[in-house]
C-alpha positions as CSV (number, residue, x, y, z in Angstrom):
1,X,-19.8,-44.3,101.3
2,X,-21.4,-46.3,98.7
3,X,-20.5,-49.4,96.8
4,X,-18.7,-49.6,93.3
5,X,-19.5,-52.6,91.1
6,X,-17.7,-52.2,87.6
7,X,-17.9,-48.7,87.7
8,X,-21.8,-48.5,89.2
9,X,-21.7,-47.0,92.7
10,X,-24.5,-49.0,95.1
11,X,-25.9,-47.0,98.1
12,X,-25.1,-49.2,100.8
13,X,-29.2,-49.6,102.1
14,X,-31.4,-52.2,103.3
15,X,-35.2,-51.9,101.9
16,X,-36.4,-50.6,105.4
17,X,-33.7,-47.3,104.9
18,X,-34.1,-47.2,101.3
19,X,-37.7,-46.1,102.0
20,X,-37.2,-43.6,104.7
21,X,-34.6,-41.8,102.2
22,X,-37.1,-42.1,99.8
23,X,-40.2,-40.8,101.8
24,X,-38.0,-37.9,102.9
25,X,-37.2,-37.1,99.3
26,X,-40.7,-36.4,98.8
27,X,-40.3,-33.2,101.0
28,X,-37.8,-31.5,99.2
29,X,-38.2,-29.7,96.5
30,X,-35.5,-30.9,94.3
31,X,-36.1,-33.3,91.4
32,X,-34.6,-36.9,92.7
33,X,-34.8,-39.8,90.9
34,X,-34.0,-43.4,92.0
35,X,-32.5,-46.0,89.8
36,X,-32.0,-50.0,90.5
37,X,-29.6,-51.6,88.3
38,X,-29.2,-55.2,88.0
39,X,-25.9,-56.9,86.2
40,X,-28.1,-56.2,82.9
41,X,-28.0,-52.3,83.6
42,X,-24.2,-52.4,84.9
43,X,-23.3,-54.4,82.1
44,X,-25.3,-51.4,79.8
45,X,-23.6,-48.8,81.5
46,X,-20.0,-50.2,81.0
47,X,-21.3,-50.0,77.3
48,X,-23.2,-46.6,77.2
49,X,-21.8,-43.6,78.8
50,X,-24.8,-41.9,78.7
51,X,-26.5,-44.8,81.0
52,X,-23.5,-44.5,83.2
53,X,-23.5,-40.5,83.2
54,X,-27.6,-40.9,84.3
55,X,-26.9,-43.5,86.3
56,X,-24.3,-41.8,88.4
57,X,-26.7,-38.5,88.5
58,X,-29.5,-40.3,90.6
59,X,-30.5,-39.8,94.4
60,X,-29.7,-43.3,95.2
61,X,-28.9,-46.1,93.1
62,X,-30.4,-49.4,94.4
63,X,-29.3,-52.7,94.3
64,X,-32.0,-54.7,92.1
65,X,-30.5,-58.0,91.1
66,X,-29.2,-60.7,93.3
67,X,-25.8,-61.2,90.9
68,X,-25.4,-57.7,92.2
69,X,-25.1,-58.4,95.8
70,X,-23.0,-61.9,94.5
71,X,-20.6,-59.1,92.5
72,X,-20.3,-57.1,95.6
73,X,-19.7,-60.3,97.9
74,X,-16.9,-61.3,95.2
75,X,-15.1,-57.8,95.5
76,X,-15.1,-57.6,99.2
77,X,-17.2,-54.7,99.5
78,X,-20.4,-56.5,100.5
79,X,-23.8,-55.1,100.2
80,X,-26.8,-55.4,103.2
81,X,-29.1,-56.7,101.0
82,X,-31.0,-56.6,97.4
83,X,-33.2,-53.9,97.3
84,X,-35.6,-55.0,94.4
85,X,-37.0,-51.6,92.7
86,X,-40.8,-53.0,92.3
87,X,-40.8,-53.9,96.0
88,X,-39.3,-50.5,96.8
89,X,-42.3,-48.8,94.9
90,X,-45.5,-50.8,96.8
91,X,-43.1,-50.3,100.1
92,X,-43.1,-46.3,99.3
93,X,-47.0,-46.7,98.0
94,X,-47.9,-48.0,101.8
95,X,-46.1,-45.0,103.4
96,X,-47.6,-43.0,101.0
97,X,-51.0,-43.9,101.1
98,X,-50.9,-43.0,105.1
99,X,-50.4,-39.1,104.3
100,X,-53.1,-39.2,100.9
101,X,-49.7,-38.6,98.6
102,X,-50.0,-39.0,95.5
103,X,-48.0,-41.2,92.2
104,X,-48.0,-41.3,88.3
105,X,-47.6,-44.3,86.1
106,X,-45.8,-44.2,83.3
107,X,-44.9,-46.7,80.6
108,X,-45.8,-50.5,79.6
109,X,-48.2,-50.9,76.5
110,X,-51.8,-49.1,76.2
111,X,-53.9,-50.2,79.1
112,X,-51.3,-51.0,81.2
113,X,-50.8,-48.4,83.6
114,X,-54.6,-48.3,84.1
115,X,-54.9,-51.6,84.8
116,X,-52.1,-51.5,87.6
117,X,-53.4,-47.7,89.0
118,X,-56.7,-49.3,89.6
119,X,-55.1,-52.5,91.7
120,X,-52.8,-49.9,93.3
121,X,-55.4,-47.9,94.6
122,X,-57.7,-51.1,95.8
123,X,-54.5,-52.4,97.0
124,X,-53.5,-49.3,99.4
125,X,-56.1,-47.4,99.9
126,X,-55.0,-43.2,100.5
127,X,-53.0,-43.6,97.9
128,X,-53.9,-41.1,95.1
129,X,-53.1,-42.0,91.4
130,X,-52.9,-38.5,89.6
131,X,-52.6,-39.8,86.4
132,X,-51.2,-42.8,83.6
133,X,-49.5,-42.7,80.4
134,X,-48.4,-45.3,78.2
135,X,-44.4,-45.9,77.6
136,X,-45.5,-45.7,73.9
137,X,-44.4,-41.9,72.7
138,X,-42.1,-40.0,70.5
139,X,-42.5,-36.6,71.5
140,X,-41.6,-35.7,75.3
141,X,-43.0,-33.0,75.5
142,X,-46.9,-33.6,75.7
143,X,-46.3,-35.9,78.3
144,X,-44.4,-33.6,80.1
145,X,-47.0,-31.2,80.5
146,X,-49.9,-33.8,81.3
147,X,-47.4,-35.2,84.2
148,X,-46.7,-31.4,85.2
149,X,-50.5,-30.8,85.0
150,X,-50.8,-33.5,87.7
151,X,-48.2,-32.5,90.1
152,X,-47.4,-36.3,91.5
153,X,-45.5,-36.1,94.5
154,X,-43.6,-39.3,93.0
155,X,-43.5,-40.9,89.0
156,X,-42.9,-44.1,88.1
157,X,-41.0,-44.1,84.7
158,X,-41.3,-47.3,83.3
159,X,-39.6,-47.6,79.8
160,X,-36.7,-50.4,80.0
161,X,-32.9,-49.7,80.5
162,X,-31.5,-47.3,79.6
163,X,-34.3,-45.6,78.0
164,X,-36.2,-44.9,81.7
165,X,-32.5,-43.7,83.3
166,X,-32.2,-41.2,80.4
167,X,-35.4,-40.0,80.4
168,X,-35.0,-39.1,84.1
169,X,-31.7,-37.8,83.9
170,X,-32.9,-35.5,80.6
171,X,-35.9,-34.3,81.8
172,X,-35.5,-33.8,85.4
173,X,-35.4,-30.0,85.6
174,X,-38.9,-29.7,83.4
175,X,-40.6,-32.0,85.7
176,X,-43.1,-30.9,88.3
177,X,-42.5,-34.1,90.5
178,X,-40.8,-34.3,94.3
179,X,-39.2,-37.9,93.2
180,X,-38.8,-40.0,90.4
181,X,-37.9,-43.9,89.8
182,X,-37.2,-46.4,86.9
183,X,-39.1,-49.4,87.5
184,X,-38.5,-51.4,83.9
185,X,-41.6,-54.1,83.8
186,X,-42.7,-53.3,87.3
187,X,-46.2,-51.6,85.9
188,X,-47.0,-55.2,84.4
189,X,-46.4,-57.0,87.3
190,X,-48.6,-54.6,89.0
191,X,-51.7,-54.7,86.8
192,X,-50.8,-58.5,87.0
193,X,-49.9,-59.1,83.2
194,X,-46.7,-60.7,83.8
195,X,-46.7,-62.9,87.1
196,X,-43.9,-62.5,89.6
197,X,-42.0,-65.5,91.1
198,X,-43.3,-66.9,94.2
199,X,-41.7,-65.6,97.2
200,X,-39.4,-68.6,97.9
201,X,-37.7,-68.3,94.9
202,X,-37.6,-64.5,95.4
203,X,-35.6,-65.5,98.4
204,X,-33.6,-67.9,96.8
205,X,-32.6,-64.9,94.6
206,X,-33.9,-67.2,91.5
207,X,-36.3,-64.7,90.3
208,X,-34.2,-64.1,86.8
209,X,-34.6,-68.3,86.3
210,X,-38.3,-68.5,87.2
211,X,-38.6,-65.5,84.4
212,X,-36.4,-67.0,82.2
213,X,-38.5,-69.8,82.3
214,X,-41.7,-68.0,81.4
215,X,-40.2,-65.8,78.7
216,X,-37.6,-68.0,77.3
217,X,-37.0,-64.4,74.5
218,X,-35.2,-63.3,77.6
219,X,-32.2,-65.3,77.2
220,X,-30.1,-62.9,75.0
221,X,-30.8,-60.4,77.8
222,X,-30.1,-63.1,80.2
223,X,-26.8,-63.6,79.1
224,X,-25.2,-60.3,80.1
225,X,-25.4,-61.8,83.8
226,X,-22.8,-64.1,83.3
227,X,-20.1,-61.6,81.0
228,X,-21.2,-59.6,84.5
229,X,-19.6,-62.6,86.8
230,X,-16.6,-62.9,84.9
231,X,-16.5,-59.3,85.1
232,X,-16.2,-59.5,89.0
233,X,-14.0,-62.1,88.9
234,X,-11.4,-60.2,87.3
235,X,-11.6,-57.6,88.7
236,X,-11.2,-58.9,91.9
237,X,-8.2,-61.2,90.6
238,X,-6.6,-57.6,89.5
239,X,-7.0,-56.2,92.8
240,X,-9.1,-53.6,92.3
């Protein structure tokens, strides 16, 4: 049974299960995808029913932002642990890497996703990158066929809510791919364009404030985390 947060359902999984689902989703031949909404992308979904209708549609839905765990807390349905989607990805790229398997980046600006394939493959060596493509396109379809072409064993689709959930949710019968997963920003932080918080406030679960603090633009986005609390709150002062 899995977790429902304002109509988002949460696979109840720490990081360490997360990743042994997801490395046994790379044997199968159906087309899973993996997505890991934060309050931004709950709060979207309440808004979009197409988010929502991707959203529910995934393999596993992870719990990304701490004020998701807080939500889940507040409800009474509490969740192991947050499960942040870019730590998922370099945790699957180390299991990976032992068996030679192999990953396709896709999204951020030009240059990106070269940048990040050539730390990843310093970085875990094994690991194959079979191909990049910038998040910068109109027409699906050639990108389709060059990610086909590769035959990843898993693709990173990195285009921001809800464009990535769509696109995997849309396309996931024309994709030659065992396993798919929205990652937002998570290509930048790789190639080391944006820097992630240290670890201690990682732990703190004040990575959204050390962000905010280096792209202070982010404060519209920001905002949807405390309509998300209040949310919660009544919800949980309905009863429900």
């Amino acid at each position: 049974m899995g977790v429902e947060v304002l109509g988002v359902e949460f696979d109840r999984v720490t990081m360490d299960e997360a990743v042994r689902r997801g490395v046994a989703m790379l044997d199968t031949a159906s087309p899973d995808y993996v997505v890991t909404p934060n309050p931004e992308v709950v709060m979207t979904c309440r808004e979009d029913a197409g988010a929502l209708e991707a959203v529910k549609n995934a393999s596993m839905v992870l719990p990304d932002g701490i004020g998701v765990i807080y939500g889940a807390r507040i409800l009474g349905r509490p969740l192991p642990e947050r499960v942040p989607g870019a730590d998922f990805a370099l945790n699957m790229f180390a299991e990976m890497a032992k068996a030679g398997r192999s990953v396709f980046l896709l999204g951020a600006k030009p240059g990106v996703a070269d940048l990040a394939a050539q730390k990843l493959a310093e970085r875990f060596p094994g690991l194959v990158i079979a191909g990049t493509n910038d998040g910068y396109f109109t027409d699906d379809a050639p990108v389709i066929a060059k990610i086909n072409a590769a035959a990843p064993d898993f693709l990173l689709v990195c285009l921001g809510v809800p464009k990535q959930e769509k696109w995997m949710y849309e396309n996931r019968d024309k994709l030659r791919v065992r396993l798919m997963a929205g990652l937002g920003g998570s290509l930048d932080v790789y190639a080391g364009v944006v820097e992630r918080a240290p670890a201690s406030w990682q732990r703190l679960g004040l990575e959204w404030l050390y962000r905010l603090g280096k792209e202070p633009k982010r404060i519209g986005r920001m905002m949807k985390l405390p309509r998300f609390l209040l949310c919660v709150v009544g919800e949980r002062l309905r009863g429900k």
